[in-house]
C-alpha positions in Angstrom: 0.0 0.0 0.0 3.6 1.8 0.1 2.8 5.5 -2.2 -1.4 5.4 -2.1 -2.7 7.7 -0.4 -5.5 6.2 2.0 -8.3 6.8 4.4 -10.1 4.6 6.8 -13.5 5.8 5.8 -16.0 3.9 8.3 -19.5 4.1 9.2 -18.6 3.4 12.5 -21.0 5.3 14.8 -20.7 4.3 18.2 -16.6 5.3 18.6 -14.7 8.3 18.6 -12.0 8.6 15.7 -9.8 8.2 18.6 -11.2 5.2 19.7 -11.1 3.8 16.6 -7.3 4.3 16.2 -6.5 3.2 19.8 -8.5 -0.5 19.1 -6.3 -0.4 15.6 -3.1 -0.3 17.9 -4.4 -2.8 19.6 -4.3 -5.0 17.1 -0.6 -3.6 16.5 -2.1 -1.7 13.2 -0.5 2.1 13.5 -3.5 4.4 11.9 -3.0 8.0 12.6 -6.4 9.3 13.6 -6.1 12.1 11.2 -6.4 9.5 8.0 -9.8 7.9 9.6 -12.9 9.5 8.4 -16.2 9.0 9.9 -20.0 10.4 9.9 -19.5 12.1 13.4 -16.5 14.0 11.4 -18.5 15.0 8.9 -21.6 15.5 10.9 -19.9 18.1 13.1 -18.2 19.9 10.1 -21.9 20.3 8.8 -23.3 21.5 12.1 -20.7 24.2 12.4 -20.9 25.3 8.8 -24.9 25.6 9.7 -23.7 28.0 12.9 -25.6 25.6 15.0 -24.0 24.2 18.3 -26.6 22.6 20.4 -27.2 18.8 19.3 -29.5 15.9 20.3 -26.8 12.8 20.0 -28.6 9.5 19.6 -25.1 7.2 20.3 -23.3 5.1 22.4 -19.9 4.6 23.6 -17.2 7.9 23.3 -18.8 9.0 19.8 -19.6 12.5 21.7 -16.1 13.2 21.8 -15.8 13.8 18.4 -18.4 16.6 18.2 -17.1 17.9 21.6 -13.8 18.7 20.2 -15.6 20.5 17.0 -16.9 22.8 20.1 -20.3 21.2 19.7 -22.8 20.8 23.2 -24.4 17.7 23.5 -28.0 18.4 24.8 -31.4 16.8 25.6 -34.0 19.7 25.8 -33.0 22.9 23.9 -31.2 21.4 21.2 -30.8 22.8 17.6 -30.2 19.6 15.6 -31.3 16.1 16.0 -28.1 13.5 15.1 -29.0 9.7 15.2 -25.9 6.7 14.9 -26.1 3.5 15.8 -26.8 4.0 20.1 -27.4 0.0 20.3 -28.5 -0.3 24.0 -29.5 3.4 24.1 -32.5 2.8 21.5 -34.6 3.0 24.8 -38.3 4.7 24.4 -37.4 7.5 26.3 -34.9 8.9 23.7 -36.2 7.7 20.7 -39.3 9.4 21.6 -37.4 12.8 22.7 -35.7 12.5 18.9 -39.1 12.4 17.8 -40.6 15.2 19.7 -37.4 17.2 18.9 -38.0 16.6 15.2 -41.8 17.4 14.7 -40.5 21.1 16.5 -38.8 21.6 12.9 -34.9 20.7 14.2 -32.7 19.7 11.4 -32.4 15.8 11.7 -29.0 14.0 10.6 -28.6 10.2 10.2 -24.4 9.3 10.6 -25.7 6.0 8.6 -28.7 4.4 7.4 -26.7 1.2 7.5 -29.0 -2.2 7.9 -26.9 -4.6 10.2 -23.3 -4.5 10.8 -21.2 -7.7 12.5 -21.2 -7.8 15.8 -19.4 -10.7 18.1 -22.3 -12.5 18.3 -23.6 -12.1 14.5 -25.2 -9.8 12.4 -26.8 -6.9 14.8 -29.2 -3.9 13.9 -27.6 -0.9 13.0 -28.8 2.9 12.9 -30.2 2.2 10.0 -33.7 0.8 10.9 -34.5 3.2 14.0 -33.8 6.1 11.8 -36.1 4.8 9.2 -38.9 4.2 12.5 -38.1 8.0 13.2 -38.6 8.8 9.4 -42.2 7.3 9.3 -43.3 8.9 12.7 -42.2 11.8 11.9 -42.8 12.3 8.1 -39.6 13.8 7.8 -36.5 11.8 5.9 -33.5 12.3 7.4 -30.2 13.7 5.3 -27.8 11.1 5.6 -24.3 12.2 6.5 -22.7 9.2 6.4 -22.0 6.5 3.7 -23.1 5.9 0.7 -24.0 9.6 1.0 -22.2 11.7 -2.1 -21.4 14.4 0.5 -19.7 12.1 2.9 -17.6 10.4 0.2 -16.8 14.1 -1.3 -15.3 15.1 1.6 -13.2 12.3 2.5 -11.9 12.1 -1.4 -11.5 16.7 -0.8 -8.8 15.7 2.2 -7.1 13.4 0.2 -7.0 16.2 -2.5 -7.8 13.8 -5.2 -10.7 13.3 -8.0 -12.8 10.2 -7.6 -12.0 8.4 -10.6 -8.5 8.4 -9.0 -9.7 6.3 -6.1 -11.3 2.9 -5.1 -13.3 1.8 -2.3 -12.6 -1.4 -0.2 -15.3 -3.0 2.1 -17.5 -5.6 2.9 -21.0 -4.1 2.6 -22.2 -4.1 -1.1 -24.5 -1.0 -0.6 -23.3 1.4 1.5 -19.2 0.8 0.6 -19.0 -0.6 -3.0 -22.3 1.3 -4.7 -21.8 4.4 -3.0 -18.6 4.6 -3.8 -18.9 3.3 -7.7 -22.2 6.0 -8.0 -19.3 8.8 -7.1 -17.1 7.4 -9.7 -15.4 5.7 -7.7 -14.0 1.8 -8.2 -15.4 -0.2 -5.8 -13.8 -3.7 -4.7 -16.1 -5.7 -2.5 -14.0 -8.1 -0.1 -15.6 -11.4 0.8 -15.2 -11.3 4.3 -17.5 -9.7 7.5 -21.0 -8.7 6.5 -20.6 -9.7 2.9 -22.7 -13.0 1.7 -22.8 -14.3 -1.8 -26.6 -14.3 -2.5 -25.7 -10.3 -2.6 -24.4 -10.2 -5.6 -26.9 -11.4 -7.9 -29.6 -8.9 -6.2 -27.1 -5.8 -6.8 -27.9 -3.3 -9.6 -23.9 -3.6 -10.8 -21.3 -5.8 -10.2 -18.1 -4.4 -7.9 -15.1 -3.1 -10.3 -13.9 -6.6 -8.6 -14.2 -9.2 -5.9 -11.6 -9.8 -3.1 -11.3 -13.1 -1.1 -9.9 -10.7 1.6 -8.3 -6.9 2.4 -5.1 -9.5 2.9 -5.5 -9.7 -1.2 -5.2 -5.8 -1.9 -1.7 -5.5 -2.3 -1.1 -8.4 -4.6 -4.3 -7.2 -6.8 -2.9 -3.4 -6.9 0.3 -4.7 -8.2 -1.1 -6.7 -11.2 -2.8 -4.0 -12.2 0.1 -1.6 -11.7 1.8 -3.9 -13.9 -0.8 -4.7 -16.3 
């Protein structure tokens, strides 16, 4: 991967981009938090550019972080801006129903992801996706998406890179959200087989991937065949 320029664009919504590069070193994987990208980045890039600083955060975990170091308040009452991520345990009644209440008021609402399931240790778990969807029919409202397969979201990630997206791929696991997202930008989008991803996806997608990767292990090999090709 020596001379590509990369980032770590996730859908991750219930750690901080900290805590995503401390479990990396963990795992002995050095990844500069700088070159990880996530919705609660871009979310609280888009919140500041609105001159808004009050937000309802639907999460779990340290996610807050990230939008308190953007100077961001996290609030339950007066807030100005409704942001949902995956909040697994914290999907109670209570604060799904104060999301709602907040949102029939007329506060912007923001989904980090819209994502279905995601892997969990125990299997395939709900993600954000469905409970925002719950919020959208209650509410009538649809919320805009901030993270992937949002254009926006892959815009910005490709603008700190400083590069066009034809000049980039996308590698992941999930055939929607990573490889058509991705490929709808112009991007080429190389779908590993490994997490979330199952074979019965492929013949229900609108396009095939730009290619198909036994595993992330396989990138480097595949780059250099068609370095040299």
């Amino acid at each position: 991967m020596e001379g590509y320029p990369f980032r770590f664009v996730s859908n991750t919504t219930r750690v901080s981009r900290q805590g995503i590069s401390r479990r990396l070193a963990e795992m002995n994987l050095d990844i500069k938090p700088e070159t990880i990208f996530t919705p609660a980045i871009a979310a609280a890039s888009q919140v500041r550019r609105r001159n808004l600083s009050r937000i309802f955060l639907l999460s779990t975990g340290d996610l807050h972080s990230d939008f308190e170091a953007a100077g961001l308040v996290i609030s339950w009452d007066d807030a100005d801006i409704v942001v949902v991520g995956d909040a697994g345990d914290n999907f109670t009644y209570r604060a799904m129903n104060q999301a709602f209440r907040l949102i029939n008021r007329g506060v912007p609402f923001l989904a980090l992801e819209k994502d279905r399931s995601w892997v969990d240790t125990g299997g395939l778990s709900l993600s954000a996706g469905p409970f925002v969807a719950g919020l959208e029919y209650a509410t009538g409202r649809t919320a805009e998406l901030v993270g992937k397969p949002s254009p926006v979201f892959f815009q910005m990630a490709l603008d700190s890179m400083g590069i066009a997206a034809r000049q980039c791929a996308m590698i992941g696991d999930d055939a929607y959200s990573d490889i058509l997202g991705a490929m709808d930008m112009g991007m080429a989008g190389f779908l590993v087989q490994t997490g979330k991803f199952r074979q019965e996806i492929l013949t229900a997608l609108p396009k095939l991937p730009t290619a198909l990767l036994p595993s992330l292990a396989a990138l480097p090999a595949f780059l250099k065949n068609r370095d040299h090709s």
